[in-house]
LUMMAR-747035 format. One record per residue (C-alpha): residue number from 0; z, x, y. Coordinates in Angstrom, 2 decimals. Example, Ala and Ser with C-alpha at 12.3 -4.5 7.8 and 13.67 -1.06 7.14 Angstrom:
<atoms>
+-----+---------+---------+---------+
! pos !       Z !       X !       Y !
+-----+---------+---------+---------+
!   0 !    7.80 !   12.30 !   -4.50 !
!   1 !    7.14 !   13.67 !   -1.06 !
+-----+---------+---------+---------+
</atoms>
This chain:
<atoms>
+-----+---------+---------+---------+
! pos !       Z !       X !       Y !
+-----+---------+---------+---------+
!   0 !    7.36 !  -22.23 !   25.11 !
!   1 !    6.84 !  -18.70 !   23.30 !
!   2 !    7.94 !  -18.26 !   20.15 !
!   3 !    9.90 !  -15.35 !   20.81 !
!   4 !   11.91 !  -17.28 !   23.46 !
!   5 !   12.89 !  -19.97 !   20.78 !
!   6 !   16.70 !  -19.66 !   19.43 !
!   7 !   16.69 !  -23.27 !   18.03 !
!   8 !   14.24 !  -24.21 !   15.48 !
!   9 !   16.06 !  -27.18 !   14.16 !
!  10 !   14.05 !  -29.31 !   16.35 !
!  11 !   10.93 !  -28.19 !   13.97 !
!  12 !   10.96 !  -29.88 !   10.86 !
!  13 !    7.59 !  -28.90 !    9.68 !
!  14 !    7.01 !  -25.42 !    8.17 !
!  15 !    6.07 !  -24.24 !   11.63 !
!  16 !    9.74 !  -23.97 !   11.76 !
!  17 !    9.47 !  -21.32 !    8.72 !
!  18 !    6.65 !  -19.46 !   10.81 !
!  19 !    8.08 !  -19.26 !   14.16 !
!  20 !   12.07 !  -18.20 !   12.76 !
!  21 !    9.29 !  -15.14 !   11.03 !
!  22 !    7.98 !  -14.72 !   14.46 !
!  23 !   10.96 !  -14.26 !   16.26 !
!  24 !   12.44 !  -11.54 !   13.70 !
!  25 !    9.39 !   -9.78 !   12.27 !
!  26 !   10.02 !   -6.47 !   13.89 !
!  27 !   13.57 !   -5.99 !   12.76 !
!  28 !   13.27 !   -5.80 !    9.38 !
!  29 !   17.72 !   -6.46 !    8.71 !
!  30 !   17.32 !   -9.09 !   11.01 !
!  31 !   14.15 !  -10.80 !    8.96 !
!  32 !   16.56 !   -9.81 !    5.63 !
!  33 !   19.00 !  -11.83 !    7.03 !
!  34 !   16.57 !  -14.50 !    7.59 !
!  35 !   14.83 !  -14.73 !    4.48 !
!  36 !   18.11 !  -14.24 !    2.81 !
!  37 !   20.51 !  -16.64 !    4.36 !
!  38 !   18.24 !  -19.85 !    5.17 !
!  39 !   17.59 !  -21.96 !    1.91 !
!  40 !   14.28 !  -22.70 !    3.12 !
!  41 !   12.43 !  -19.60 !    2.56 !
!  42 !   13.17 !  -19.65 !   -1.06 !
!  43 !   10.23 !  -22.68 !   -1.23 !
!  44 !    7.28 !  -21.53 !    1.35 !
!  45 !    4.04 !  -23.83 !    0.63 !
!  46 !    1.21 !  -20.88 !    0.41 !
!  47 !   -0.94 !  -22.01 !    3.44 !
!  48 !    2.38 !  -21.36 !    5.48 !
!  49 !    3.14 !  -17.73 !    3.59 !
!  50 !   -0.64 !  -16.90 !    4.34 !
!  51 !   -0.17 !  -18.02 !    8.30 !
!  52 !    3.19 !  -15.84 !    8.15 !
!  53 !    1.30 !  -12.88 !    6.72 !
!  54 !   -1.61 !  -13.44 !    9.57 !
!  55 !    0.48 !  -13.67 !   12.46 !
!  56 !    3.44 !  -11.84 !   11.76 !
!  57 !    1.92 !   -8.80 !   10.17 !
!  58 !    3.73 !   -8.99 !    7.17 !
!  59 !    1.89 !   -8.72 !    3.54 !
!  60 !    3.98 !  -10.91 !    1.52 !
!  61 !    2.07 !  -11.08 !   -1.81 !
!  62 !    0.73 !  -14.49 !   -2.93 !
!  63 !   -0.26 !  -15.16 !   -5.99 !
!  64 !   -3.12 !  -17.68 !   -5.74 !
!  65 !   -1.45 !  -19.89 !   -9.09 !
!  66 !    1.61 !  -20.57 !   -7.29 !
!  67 !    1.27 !  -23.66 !   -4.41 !
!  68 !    5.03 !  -22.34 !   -3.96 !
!  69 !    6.41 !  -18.82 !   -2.86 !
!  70 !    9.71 !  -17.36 !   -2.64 !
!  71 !    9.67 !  -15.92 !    0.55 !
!  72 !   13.26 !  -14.18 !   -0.38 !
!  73 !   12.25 !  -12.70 !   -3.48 !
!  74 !    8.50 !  -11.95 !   -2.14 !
!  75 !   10.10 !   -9.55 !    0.70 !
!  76 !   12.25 !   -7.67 !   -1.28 !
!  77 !    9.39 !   -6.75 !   -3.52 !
!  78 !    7.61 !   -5.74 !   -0.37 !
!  79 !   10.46 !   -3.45 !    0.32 !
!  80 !   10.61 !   -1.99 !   -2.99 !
!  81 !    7.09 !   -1.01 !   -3.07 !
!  82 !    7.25 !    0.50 !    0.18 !
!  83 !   10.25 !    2.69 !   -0.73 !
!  84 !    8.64 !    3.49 !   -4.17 !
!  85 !    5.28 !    4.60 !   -2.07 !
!  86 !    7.43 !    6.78 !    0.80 !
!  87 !    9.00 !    8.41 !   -2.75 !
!  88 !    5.84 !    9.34 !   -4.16 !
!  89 !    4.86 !   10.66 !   -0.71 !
!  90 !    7.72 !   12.90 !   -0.18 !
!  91 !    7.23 !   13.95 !   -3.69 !
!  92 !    3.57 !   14.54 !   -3.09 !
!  93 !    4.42 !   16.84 !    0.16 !
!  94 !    6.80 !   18.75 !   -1.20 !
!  95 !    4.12 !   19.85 !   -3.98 !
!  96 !    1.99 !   20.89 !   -0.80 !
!  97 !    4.60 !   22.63 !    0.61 !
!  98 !    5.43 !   24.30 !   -2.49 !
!  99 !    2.11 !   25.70 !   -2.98 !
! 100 !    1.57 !   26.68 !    0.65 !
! 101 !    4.88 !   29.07 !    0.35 !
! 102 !    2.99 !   30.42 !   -2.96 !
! 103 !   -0.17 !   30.89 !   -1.48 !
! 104 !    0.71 !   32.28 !    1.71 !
! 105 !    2.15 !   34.92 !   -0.41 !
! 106 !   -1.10 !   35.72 !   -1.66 !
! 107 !   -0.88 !   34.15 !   -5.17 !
! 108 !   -3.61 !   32.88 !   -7.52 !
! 109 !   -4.35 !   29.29 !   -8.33 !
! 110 !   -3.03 !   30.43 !  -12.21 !
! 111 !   -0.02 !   31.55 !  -10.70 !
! 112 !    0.78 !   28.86 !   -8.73 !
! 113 !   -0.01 !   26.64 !  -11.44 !
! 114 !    2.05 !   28.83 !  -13.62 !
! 115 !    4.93 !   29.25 !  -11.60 !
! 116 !    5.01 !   25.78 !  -10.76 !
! 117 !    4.41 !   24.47 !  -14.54 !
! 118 !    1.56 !   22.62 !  -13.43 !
! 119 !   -1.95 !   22.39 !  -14.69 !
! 120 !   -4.88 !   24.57 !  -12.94 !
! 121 !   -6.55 !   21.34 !  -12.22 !
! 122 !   -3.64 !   19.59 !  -10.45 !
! 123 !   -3.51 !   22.82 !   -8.20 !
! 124 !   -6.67 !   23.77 !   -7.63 !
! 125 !   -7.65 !   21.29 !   -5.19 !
! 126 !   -4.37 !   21.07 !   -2.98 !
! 127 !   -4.94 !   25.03 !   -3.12 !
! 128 !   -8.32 !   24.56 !   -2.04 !
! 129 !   -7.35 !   21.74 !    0.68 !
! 130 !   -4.45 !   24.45 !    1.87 !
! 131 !   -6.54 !   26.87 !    1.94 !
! 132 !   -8.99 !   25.49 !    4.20 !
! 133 !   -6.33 !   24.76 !    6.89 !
! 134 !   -5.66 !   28.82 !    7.05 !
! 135 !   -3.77 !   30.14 !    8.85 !
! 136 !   -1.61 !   26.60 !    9.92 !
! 137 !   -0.74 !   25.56 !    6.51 !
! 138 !    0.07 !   22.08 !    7.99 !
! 139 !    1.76 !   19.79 !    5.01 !
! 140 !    0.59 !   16.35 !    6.41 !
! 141 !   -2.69 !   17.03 !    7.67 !
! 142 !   -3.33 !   18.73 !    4.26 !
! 143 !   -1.88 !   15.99 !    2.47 !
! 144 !   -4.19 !   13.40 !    4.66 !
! 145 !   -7.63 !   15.87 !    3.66 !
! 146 !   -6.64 !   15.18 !    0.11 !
! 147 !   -6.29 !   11.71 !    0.74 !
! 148 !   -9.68 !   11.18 !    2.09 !
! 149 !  -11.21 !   13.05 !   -0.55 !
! 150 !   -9.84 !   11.28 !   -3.51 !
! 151 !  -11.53 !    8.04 !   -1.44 !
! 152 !  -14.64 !    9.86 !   -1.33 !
! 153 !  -14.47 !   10.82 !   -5.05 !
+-----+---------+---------+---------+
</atoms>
């Protein structure tokens, strides 16, 4: 039988019970919450059943190699908090690019961007540069991925 077809895991009483409950839930992140957060169980995950959870379900619970025992609960909700923090900095990152698009477009220097803005030249400069290489579409994510690629080539 598939996990996905499984409603019952009581019949498991190894932590393959842990892995397929994961299975079954692991794209609906409130109903994995709800999981994690309402079962007992996941609050003492042996590491070699986290790992197999991270492998098969796509999640990327962190494990920290000291620890034989991980708090799946506490382990996801740091997961979510990062990934909020990093769609913050992203949305503050575009909105930068967007800012400086609007200045450029109306034909103003690096300086005055950066002065307008209260930034530094440097920070400026190279989302200018990266913005204005994309003339005349001015596109906000696929300038935001250029810059992206170039600070992993720096």
């Amino acid at each position: 039988m598939a996990p996905k077809k499984i409603t019952d895991f009581t019949g498991f009483r190894t932590s393959i019970r842990l892995l397929f409950e994961v299975l079954q839930n692991a794209y609906d992140k409130d109903k994995m919450q709800e999981v994690l957060q309402n079962d007992e169980k996941f609050s003492k995950v042996d590491r070699e059943t986290v790992e197999a959870i991270n492998l098969f379900a796509g999640t990327d619970i962190d494990i920290d190699e000291k620890e034989e025992v991980i708090d799946m609960c506490k382990a996801w909700e740091e997961q979510k908090n990062e990934g909020r923090e990093e769609g913050r900095e992203l949305g503050e990152r575009q909105k930068i690019i967007s800012l400086i698009v609007k200045k450029l477009q109306k034909n103003k220097s690096v300086a005055e961007i950066a002065d307008d803005l209260e930034e530094k030249e440097e920070v400026i400069a190279p989302i200018y540069e990266a913005a204005l290489s994309m003339k005349p579409d001015y596109d906000v994510e696929k300038i935001y991925e250029l810059l992206e690629k170039n600070k992993k080539l720096a």
